[in-house]
N, CA, C and O atoms as a GROMACS GRO file, in nm:
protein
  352
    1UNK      N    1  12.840  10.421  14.149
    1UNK     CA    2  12.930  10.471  14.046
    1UNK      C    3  12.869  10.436  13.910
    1UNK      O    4  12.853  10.318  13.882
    2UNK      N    5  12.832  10.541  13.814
    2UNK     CA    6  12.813  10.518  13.685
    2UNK      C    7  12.883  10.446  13.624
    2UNK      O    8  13.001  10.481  13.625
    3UNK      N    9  12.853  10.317  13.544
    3UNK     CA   10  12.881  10.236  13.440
    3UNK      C   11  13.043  10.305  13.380
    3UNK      O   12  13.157  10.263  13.399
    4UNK      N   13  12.996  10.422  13.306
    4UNK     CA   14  13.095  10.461  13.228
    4UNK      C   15  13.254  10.485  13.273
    4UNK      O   16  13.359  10.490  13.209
    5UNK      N   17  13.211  10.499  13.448
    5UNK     CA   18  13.303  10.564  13.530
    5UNK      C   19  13.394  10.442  13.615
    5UNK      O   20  13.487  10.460  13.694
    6UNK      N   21  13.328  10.302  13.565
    6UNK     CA   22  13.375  10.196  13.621
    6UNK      C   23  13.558  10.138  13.594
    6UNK      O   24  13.581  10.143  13.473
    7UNK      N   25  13.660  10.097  13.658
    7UNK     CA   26  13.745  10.082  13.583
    7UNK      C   27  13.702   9.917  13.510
    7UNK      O   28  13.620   9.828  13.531
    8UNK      N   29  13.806   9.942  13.423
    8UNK     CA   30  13.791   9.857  13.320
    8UNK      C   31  13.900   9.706  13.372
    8UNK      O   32  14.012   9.714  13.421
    9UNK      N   33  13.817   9.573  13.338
    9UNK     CA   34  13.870   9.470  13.427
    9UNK      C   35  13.928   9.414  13.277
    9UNK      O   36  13.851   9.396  13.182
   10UNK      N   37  14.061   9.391  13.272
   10UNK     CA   38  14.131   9.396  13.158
   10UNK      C   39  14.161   9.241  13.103
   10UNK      O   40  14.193   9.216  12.987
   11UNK      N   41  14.144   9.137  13.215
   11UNK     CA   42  14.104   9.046  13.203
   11UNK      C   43  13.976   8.968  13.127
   11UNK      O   44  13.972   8.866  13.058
   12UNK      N   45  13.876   9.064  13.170
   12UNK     CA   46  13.736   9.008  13.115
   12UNK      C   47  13.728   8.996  12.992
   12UNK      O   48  13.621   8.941  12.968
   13UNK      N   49  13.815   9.028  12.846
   13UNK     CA   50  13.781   8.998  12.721
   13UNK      C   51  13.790   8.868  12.714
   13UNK      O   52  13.703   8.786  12.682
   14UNK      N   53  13.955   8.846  12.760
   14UNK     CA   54  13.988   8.734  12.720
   14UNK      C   55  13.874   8.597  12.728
   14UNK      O   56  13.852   8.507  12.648
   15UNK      N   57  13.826   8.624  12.838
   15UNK     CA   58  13.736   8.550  12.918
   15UNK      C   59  13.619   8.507  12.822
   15UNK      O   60  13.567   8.395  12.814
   16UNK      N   61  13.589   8.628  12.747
   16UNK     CA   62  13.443   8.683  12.661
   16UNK      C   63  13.460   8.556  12.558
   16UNK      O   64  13.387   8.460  12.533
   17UNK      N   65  13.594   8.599  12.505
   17UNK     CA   66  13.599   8.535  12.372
   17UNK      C   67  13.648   8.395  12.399
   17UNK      O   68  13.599   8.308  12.326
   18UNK      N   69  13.739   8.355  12.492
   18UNK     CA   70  13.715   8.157  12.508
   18UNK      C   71  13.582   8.103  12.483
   18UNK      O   72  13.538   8.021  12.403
   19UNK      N   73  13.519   8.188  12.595
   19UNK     CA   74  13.380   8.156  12.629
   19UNK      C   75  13.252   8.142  12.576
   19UNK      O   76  13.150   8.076  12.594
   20UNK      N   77  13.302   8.242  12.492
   20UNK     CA   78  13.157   8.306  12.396
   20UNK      C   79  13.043   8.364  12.443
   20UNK      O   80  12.942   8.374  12.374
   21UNK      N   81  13.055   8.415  12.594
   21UNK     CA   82  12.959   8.448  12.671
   21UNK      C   83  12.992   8.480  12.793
   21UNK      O   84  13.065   8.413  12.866
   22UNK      N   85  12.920   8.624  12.831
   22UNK     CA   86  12.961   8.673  12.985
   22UNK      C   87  12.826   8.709  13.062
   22UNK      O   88  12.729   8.770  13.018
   23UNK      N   89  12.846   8.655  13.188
   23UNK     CA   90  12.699   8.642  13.242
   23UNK      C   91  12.754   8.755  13.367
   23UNK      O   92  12.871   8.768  13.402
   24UNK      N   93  12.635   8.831  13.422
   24UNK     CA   94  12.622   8.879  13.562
   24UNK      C   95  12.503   8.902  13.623
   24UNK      O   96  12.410   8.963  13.570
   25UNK      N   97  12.504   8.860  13.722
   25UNK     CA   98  12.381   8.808  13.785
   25UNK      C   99  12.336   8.928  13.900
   25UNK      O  100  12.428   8.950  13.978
   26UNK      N  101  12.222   9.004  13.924
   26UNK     CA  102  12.186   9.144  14.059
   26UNK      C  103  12.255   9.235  13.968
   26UNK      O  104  12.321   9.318  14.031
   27UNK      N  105  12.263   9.247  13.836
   27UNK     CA  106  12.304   9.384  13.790
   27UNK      C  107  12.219   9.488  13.862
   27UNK      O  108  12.276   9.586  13.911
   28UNK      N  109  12.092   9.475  13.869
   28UNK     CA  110  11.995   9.512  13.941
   28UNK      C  111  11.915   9.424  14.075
   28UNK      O  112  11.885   9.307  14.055
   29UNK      N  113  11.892   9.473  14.179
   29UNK     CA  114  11.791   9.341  14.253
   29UNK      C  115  11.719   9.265  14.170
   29UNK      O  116  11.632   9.326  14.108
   30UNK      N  117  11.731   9.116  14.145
   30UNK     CA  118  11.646   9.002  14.082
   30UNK      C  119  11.705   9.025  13.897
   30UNK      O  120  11.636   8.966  13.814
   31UNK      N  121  11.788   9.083  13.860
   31UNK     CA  122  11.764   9.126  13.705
   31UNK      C  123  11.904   9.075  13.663
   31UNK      O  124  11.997   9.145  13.703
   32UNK      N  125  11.940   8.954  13.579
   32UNK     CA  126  12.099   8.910  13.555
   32UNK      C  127  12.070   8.954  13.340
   32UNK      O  128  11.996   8.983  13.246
   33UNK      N  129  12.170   8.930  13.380
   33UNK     CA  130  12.280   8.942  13.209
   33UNK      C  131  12.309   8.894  13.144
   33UNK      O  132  12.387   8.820  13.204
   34UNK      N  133  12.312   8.860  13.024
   34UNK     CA  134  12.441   8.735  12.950
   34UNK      C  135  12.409   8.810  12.821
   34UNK      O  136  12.315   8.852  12.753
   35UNK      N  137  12.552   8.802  12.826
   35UNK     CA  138  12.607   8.864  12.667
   35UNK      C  139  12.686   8.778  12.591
   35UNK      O  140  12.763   8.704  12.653
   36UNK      N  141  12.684   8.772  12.463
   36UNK     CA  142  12.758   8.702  12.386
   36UNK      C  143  12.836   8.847  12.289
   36UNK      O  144  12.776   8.950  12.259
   37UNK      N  145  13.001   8.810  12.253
   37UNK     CA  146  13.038   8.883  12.174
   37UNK      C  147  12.987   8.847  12.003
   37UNK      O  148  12.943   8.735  11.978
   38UNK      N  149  13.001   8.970  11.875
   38UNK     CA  150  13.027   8.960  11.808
   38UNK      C  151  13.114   8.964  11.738
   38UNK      O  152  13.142   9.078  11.699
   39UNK      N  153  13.198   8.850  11.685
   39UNK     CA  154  13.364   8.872  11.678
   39UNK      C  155  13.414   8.865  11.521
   39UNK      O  156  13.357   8.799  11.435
   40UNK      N  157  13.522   8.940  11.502
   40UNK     CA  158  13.561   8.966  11.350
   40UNK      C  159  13.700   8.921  11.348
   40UNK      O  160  13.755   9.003  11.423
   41UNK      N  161  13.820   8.811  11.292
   41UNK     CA  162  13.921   8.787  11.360
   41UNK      C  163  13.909   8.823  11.497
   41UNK      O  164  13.804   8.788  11.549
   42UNK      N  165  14.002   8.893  11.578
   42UNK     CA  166  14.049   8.910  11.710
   42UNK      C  167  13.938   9.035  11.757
   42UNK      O  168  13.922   9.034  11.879
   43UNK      N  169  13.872   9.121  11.698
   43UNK     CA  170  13.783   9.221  11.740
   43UNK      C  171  13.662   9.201  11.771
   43UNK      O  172  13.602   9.123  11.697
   44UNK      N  173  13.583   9.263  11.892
   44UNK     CA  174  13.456   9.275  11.926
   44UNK      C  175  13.409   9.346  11.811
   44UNK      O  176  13.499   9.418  11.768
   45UNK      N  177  13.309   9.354  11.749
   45UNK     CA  178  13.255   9.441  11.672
   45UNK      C  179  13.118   9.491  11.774
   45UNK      O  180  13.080   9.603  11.808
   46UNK      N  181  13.062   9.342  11.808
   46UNK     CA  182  12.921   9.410  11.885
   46UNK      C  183  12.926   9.345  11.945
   46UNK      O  184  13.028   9.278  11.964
   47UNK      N  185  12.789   9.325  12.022
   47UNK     CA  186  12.760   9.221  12.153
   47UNK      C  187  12.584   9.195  12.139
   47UNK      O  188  12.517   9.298  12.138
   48UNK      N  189  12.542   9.118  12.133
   48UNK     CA  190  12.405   9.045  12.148
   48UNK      C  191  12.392   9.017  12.315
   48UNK      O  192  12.486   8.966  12.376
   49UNK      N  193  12.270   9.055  12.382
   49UNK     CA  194  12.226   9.046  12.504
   49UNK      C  195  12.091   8.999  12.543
   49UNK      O  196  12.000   9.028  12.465
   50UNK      N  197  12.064   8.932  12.648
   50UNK     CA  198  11.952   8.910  12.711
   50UNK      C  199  11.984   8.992  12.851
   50UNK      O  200  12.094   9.011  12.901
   51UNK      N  201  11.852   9.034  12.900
   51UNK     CA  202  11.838   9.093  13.047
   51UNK      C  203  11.694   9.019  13.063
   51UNK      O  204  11.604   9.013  12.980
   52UNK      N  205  11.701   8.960  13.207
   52UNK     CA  206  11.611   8.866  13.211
   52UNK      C  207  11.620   8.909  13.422
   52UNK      O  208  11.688   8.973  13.502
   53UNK      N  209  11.487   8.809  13.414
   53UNK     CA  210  11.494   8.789  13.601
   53UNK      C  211  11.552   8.666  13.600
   53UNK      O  212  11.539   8.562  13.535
   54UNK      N  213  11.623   8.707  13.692
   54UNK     CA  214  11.700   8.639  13.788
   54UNK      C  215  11.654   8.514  13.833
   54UNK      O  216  11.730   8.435  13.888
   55UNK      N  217  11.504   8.482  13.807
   55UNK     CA  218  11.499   8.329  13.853
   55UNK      C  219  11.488   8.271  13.712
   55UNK      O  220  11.473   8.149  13.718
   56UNK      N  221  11.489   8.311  13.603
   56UNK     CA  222  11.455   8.236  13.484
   56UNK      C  223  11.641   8.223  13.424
   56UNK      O  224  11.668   8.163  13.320
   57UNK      N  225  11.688   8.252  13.463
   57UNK     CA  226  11.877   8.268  13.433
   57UNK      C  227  11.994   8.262  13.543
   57UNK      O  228  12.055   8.334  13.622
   58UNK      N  229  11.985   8.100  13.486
   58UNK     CA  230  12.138   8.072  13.597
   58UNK      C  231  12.283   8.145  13.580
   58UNK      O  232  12.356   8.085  13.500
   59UNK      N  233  12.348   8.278  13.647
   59UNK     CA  234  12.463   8.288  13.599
   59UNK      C  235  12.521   8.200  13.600
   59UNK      O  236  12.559   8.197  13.483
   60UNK      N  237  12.578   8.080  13.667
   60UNK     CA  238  12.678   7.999  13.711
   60UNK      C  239  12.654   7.889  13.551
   60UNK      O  240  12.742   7.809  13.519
   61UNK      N  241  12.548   7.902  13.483
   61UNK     CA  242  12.562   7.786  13.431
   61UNK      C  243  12.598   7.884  13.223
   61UNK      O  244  12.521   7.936  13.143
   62UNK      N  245  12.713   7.865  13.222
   62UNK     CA  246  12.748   7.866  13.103
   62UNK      C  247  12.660   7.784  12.964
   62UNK      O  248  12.637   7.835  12.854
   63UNK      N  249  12.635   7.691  12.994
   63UNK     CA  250  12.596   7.647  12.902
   63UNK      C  251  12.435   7.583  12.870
   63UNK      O  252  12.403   7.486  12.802
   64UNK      N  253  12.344   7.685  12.952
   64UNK     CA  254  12.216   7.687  12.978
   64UNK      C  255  12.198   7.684  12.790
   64UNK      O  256  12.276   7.685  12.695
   65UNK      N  257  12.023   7.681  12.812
   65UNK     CA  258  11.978   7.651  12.656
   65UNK      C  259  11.971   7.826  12.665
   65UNK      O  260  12.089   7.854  12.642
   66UNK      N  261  11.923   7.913  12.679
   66UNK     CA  262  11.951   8.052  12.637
   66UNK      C  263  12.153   8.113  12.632
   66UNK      O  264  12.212   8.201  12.570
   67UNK      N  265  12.173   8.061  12.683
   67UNK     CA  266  12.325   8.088  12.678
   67UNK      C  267  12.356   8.056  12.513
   67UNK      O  268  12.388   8.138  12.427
   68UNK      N  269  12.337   7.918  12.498
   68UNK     CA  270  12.382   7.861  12.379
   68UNK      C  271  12.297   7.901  12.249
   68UNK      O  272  12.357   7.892  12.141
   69UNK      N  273  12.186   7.938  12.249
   69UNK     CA  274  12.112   8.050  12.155
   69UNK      C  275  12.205   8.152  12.125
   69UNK      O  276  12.254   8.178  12.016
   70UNK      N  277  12.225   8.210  12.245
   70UNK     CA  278  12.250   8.329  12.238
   70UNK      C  279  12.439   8.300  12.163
   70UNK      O  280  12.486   8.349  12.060
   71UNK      N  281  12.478   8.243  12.225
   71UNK     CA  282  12.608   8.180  12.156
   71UNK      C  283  12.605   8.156  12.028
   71UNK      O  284  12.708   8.187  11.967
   72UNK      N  285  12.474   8.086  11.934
   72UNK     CA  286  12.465   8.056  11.807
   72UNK      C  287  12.415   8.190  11.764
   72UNK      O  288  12.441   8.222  11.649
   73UNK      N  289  12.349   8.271  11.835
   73UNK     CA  290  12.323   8.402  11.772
   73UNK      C  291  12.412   8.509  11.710
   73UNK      O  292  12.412   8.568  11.602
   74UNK      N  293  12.497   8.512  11.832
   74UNK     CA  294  12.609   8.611  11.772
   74UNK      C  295  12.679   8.544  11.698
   74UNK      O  296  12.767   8.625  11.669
   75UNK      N  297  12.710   8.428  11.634
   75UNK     CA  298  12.826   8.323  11.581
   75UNK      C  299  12.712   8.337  11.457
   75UNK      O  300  12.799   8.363  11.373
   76UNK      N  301  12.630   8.340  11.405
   76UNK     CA  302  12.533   8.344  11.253
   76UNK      C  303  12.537   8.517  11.216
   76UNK      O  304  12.504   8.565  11.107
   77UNK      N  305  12.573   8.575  11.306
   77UNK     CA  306  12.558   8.752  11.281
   77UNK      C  307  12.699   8.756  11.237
   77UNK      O  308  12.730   8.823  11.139
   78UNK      N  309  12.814   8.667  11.324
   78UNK     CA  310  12.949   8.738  11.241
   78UNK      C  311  12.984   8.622  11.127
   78UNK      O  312  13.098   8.634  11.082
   79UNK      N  313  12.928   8.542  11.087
   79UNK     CA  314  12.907   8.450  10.966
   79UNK      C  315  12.848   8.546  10.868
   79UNK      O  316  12.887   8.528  10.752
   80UNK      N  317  12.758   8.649  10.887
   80UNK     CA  318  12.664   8.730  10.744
   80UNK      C  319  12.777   8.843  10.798
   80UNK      O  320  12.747   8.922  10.709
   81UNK      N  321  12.888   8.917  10.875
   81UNK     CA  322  12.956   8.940  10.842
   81UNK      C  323  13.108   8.940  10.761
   81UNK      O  324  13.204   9.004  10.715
   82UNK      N  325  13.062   8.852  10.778
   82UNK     CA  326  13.190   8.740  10.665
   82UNK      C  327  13.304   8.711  10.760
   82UNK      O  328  13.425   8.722  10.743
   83UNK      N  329  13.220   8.663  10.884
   83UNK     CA  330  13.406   8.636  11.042
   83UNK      C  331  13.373   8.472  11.008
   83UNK      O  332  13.259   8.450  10.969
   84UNK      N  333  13.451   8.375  11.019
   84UNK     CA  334  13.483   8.283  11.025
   84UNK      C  335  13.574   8.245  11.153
   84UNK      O  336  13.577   8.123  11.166
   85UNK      N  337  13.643   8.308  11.243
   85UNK     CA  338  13.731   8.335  11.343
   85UNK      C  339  13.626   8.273  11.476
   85UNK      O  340  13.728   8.221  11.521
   86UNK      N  341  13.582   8.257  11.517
   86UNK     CA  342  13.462   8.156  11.607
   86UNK      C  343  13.366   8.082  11.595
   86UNK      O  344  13.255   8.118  11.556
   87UNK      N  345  13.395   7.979  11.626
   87UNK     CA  346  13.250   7.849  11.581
   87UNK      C  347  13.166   7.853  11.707
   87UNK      O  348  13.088   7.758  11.712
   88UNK      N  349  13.162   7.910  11.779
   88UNK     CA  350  13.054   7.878  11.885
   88UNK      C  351  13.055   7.723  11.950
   88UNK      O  352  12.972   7.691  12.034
   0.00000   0.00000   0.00000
């Protein structure tokens, strides 16, 4: 099933934004995910991503040293947007 055509898990924002980061791991055989939102008050504006292999990226571990990059990444992008609304 195409991406676009997927239903939508209505849960998963909330998740995004506690977190500051959403990982999935075999998006492809060997190929995982982690995204960080870019947040403006309460809105996604964008999302910052790594796609990486699967042995260099633990999904399970939230708070890997690329996770937390990537966490300070999007958190300095909505700072030069003028968001103050997440410290990472």
């Amino acid at each position: 099933m195409p991406l676009h055509e997927r239903p939508v898990d209505d849960t998963r924002p909330a998740g995004i934004r506690e977190q500051g980061v959403c990982m999935s791991a075999d998006v492809l055989p060997g190929i995982a995910v982690v995204a960080a939102p870019i947040l403006q008050a309460d809105e996604i504006l964008g999302t910052v991503g790594l796609v990486c292999q699967r042995v260099t990226l633990d999904p399970d571990d939230l708070t890997s040293r690329h996770t937390q990059r990537l966490r300070d990444t999007a958190t300095e992008i909505a700072h030069q947007l003028g968001s103050t609304s997440w410290g990472g």
